[in-house]
MMTF fields as JSON, N, C-alpha, C and O atoms, coordinates in Angstrom:
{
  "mmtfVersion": "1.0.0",
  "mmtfProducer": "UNKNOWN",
  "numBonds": 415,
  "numAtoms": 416,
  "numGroups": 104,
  "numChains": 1,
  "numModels": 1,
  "chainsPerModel": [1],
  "groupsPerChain": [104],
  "chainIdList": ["A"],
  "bondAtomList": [4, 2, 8, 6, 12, 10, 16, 14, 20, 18, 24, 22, 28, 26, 32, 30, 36, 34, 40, 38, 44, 42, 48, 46, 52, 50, 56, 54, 60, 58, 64, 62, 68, 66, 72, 70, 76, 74, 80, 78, 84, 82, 88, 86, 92, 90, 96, 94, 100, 98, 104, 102, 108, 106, 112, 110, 116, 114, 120, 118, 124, 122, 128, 126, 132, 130, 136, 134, 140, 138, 144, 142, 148, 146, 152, 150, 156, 154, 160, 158, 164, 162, 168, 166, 172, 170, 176, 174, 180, 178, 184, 182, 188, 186, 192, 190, 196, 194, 200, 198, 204, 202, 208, 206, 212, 210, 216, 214, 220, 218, 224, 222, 228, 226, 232, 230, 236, 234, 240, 238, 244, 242, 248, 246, 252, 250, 256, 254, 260, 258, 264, 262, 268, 266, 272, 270, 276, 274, 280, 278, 284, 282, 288, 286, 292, 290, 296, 294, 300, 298, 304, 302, 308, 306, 312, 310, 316, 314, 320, 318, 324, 322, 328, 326, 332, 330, 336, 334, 340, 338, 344, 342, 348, 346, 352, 350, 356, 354, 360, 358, 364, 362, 368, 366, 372, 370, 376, 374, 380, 378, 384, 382, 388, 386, 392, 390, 396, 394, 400, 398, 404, 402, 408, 406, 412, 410],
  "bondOrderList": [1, 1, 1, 1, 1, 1, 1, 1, 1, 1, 1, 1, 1, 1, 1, 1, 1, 1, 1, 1, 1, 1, 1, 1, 1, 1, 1, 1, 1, 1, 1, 1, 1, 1, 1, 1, 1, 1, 1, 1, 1, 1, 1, 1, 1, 1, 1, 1, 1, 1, 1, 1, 1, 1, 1, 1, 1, 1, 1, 1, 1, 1, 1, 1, 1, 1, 1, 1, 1, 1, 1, 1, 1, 1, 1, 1, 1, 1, 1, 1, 1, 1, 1, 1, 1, 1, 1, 1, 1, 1, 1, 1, 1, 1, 1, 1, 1, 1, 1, 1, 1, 1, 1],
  "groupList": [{"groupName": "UNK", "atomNameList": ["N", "CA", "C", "O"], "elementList": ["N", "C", "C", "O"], "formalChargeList": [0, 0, 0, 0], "bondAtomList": [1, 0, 2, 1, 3, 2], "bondOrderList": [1, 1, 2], "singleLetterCode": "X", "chemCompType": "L-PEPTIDE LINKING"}],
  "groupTypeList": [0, 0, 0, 0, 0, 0, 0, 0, 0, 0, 0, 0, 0, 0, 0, 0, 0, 0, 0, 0, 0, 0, 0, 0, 0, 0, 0, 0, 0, 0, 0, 0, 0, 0, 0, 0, 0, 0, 0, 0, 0, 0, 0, 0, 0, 0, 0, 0, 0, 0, 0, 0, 0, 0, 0, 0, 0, 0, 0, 0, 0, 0, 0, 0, 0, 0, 0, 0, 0, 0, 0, 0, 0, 0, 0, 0, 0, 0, 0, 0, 0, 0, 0, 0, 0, 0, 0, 0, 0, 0, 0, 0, 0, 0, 0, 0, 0, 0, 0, 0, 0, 0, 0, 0],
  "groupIdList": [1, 2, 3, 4, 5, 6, 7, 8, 9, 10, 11, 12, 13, 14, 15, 16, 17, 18, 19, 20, 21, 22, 23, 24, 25, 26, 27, 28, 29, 30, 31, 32, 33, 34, 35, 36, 37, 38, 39, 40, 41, 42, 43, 44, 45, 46, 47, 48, 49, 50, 51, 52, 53, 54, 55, 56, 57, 58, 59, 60, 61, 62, 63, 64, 65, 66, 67, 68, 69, 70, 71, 72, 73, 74, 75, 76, 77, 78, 79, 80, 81, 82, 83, 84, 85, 86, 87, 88, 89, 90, 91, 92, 93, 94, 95, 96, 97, 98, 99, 100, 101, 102, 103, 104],
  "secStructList": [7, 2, 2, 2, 2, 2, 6, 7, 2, 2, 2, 2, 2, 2, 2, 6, 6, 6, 6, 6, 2, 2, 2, 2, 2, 2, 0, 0, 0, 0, 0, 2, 2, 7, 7, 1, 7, 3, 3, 3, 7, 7, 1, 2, 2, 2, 2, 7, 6, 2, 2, 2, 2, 2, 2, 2, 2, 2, 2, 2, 2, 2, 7, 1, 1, 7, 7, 7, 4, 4, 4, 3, 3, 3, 7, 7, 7, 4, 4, 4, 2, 2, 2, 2, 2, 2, 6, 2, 2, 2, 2, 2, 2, 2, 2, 2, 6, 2, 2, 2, 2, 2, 2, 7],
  "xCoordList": [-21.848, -22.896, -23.742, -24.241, -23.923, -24.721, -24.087, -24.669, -22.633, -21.636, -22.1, -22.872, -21.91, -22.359, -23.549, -23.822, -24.208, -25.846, -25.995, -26.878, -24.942, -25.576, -24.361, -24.652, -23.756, -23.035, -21.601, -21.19, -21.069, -19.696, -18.783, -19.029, -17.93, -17.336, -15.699, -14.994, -15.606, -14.484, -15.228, -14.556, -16.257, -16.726, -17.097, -16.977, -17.531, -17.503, -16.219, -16.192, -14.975, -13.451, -12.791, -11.715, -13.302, -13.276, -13.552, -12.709, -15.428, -16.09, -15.195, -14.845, -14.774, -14.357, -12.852, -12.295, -12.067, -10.855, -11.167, -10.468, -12.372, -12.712, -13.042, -12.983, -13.551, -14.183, -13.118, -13.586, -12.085, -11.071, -10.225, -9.789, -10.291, -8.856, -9.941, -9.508, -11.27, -11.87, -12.343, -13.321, -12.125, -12.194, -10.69, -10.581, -9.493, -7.992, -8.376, -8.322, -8.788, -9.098, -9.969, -9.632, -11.127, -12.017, -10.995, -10.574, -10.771, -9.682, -8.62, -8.537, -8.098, -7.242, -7.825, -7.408, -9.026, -9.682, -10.209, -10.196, -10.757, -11.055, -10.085, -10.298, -9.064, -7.567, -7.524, -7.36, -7.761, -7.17, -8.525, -8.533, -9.541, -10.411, -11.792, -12.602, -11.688, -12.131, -13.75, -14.402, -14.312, -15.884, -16.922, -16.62, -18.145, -19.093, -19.771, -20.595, -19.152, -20.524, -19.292, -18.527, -19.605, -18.957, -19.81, -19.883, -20.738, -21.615, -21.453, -21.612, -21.128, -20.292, -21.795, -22.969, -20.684, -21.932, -21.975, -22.673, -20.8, -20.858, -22.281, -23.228, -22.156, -23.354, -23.498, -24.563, -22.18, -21.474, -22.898, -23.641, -22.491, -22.897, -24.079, -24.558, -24.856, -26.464, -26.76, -27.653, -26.001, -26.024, -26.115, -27.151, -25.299, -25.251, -24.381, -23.166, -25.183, -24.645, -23.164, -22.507, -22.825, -21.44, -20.435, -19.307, -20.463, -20.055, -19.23, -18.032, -20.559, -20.413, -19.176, -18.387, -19.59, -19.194, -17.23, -16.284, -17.439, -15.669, -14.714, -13.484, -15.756, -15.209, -15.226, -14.212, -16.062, -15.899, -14.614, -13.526, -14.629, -13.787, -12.178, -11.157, -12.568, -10.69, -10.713, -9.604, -11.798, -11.663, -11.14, -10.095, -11.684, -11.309, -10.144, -9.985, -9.263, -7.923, -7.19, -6.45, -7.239, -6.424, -6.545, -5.478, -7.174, -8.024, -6.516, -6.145, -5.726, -4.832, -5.345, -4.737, -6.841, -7.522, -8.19, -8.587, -8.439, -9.251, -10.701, -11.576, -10.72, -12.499, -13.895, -13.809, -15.014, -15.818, -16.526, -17.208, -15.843, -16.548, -18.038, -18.441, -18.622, -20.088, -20.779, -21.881, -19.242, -19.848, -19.538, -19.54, -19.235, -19.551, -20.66, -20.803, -21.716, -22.829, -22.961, -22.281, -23.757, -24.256, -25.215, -25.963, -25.275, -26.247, -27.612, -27.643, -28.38, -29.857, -30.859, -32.063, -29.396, -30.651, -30.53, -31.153, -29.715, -30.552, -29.568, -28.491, -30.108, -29.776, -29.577, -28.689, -30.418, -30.409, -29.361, -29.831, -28.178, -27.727, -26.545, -26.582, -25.786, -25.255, -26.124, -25.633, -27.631, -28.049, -28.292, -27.841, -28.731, -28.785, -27.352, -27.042, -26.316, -24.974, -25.155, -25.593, -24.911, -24.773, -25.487, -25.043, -26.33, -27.343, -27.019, -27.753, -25.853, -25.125, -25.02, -25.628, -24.199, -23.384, -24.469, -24.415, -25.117, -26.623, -27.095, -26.934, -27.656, -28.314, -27.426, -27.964, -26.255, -25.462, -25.154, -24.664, -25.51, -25.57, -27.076, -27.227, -27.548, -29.558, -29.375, -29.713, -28.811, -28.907, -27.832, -28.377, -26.848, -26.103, -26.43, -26.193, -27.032, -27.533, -28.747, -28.877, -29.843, -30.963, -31.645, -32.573, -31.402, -32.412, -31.593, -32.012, -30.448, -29.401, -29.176, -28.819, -29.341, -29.514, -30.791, -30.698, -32.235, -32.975, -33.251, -33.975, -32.78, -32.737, -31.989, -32.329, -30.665, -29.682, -30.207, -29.544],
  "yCoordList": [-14.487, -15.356, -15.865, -16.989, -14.978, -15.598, -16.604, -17.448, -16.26, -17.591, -18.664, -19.468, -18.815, -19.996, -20.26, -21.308, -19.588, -20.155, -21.136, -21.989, -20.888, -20.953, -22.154, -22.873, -22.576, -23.947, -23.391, -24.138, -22.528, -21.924, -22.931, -22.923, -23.639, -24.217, -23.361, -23.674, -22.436, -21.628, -20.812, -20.787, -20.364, -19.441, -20.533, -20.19, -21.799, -22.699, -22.977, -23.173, -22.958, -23.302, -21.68, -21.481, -21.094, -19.12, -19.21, -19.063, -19.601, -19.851, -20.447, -19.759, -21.954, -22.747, -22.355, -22.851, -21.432, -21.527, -19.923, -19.447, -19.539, -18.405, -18.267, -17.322, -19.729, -20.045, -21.052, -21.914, -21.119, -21.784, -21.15, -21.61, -19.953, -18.977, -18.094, -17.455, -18.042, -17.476, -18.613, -18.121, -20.201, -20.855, -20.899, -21.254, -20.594, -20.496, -19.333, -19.746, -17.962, -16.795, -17.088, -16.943, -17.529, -17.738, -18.697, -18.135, -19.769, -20.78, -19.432, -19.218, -18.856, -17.996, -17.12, -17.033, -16.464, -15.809, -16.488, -15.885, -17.694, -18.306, -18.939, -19.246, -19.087, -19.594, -18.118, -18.063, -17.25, -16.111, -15.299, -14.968, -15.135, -14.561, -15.573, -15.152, -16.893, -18.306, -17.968, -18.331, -17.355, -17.208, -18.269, -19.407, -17.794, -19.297, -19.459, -20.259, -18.494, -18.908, -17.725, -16.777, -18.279, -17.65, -17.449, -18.495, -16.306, -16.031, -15.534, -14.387, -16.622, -16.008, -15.496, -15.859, -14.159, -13.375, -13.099, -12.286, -14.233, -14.154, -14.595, -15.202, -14.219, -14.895, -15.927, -16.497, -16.383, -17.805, -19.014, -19.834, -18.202, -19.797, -19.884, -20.936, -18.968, -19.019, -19.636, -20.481, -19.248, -20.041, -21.66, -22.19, -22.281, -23.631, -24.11, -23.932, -24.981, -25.376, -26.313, -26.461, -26.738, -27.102, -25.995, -26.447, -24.632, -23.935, -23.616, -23.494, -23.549, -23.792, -24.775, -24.398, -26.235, -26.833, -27.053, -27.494, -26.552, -26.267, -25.161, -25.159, -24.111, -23.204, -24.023, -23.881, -24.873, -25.334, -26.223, -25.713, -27.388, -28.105, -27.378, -27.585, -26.61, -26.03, -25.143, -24.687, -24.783, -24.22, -25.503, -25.506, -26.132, -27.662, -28.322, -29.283, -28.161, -28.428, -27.619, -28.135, -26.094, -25.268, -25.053, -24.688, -25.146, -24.674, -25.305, -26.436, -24.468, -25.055, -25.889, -26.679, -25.272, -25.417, -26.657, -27.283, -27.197, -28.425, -28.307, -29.155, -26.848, -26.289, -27.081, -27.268, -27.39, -28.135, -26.85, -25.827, -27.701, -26.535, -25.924, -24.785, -26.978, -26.516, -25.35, -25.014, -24.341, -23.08, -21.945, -20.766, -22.384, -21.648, -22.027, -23.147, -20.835, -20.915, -19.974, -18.989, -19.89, -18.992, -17.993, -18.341, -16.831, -15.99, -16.265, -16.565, -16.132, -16.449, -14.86, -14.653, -13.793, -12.483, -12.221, -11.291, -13.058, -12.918, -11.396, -11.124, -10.787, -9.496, -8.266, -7.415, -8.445, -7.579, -7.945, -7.568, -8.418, -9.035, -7.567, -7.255, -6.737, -5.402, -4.512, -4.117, -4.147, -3.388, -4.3, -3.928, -5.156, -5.628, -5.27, -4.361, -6.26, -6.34, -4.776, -4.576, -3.249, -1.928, -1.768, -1.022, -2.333, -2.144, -2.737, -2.641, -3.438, -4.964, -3.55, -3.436, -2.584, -2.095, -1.553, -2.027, -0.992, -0.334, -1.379, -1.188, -2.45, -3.565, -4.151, -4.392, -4.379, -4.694, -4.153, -4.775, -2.8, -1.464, -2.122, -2.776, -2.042, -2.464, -3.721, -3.741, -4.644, -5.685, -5.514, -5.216, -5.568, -5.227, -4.862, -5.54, -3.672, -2.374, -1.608, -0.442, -2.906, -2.231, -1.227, -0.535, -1.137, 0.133, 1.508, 2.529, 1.308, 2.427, 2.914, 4.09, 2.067, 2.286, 3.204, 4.235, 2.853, 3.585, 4.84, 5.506, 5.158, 6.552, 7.738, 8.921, 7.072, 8.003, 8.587, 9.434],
  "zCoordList": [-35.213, -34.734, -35.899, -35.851, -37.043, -37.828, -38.886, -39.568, -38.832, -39.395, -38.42, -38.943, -37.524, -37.076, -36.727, -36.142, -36.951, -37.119, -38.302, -38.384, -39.279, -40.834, -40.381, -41.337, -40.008, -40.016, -40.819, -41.706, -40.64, -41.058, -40.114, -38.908, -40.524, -40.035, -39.35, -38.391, -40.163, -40.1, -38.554, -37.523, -38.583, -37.195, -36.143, -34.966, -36.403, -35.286, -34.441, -33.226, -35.452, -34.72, -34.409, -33.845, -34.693, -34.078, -32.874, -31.989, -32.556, -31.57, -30.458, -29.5, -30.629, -29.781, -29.567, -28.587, -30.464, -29.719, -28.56, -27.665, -29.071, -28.168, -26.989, -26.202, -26.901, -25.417, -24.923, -24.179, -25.114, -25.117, -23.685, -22.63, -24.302, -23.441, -22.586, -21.626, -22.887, -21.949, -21.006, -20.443, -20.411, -19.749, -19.23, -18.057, -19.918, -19.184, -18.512, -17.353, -18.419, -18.3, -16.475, -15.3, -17.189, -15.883, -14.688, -13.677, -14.894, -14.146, -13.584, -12.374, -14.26, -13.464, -12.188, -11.033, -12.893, -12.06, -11.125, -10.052, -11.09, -9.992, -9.074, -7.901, -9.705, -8.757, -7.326, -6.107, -8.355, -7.39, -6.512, -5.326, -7.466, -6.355, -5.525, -4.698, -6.054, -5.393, -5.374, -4.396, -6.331, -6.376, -5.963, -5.605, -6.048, -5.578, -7.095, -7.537, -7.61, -9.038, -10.499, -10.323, -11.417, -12.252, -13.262, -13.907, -13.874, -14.795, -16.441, -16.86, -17.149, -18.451, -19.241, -19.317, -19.876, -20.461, -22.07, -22.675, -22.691, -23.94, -24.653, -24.152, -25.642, -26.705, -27.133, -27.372, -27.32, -27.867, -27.461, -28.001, -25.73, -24.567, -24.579, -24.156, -24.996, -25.259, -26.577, -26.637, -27.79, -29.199, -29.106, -29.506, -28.706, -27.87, -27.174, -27.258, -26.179, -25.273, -25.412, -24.382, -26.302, -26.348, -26.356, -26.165, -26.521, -26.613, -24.993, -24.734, -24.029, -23.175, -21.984, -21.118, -22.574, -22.442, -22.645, -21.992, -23.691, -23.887, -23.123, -23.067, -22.483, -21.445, -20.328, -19.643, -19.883, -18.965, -19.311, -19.044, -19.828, -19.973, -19.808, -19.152, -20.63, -20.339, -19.019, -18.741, -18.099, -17.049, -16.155, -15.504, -16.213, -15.539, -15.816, -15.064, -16.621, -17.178, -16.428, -15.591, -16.573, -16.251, -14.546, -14.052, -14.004, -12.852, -12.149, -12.465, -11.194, -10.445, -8.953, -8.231, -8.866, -7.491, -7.922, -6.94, -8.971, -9.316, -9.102, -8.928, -9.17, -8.879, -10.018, -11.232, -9.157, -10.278, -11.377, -11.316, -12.337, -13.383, -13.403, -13.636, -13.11, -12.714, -12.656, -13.089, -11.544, -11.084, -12.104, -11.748, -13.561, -14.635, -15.332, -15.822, -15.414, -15.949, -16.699, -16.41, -17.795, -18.771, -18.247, -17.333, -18.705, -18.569, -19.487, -20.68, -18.86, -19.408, -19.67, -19.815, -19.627, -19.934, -21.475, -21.987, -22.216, -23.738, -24.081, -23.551, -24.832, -25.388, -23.902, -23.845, -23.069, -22.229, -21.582, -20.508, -21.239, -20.263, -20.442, -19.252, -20.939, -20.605, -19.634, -18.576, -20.056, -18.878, -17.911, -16.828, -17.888, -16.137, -15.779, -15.009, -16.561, -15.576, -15.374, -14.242, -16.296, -15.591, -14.18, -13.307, -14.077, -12.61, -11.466, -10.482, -11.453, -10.53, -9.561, -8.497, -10.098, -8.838, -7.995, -6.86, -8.115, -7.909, -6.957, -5.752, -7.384, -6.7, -5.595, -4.515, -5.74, -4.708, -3.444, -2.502, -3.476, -2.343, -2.047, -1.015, -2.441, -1.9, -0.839, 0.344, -1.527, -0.795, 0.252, 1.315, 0.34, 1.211, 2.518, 3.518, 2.481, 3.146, 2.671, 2.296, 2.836, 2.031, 3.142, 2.723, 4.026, 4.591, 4.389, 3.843, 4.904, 4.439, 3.32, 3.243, 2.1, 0.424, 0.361, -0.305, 1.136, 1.0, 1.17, 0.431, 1.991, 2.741, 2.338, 2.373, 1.863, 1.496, -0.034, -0.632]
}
């Protein structure tokens, strides 16, 4: 990341063939488990937004369903974004079954 902060041209084309196969990656996954939202949690996509943009793009290439890329979005928790995601499973029982989550 700090290669491409500093304008490394060699870690910018790292970057992009990285978010490359992780937009073939997502497209697969969304072929098969048909999500409403897809939350990428690299660092890349927070560094900048073209970064972004190229996962989408090749999600949208590959996508056999012709799904709008759209519903890949970046995570916006910054550095924290490992402990929240650890807490998903946790939170997902709450909502679910939040009176029953409580009690037990």
């Amino acid at each position: 990341m700090a290669a491409v902060r500093a304008g490394d041209p060699r870690a910018d084309r790292l970057v992009r063939r990285r978010a490359e196969i992780i937009g073939r990656a997502l497209a697969l996954l969304a072929d098969v488990v048909n999500p409403d939202l897809l939350v990428l949690t690299e660092h890349f996509s927070c560094l900048d937004p073209a970064y972004l943009d190229v996962v989408r793009t090749e999600f949208a290439r590959r996508s056999r369903l012709r799904r709008d890329a759209g519903l890949v979005v970046a995570q916006r928790l910054g550095a924290d974004v490992l402990a929240v995601a650890a807490g998903t499973p946790a939170l997902g029982a709450v909502y679910a079954r939040p009176v029953r989550a409580l009690t037990s």
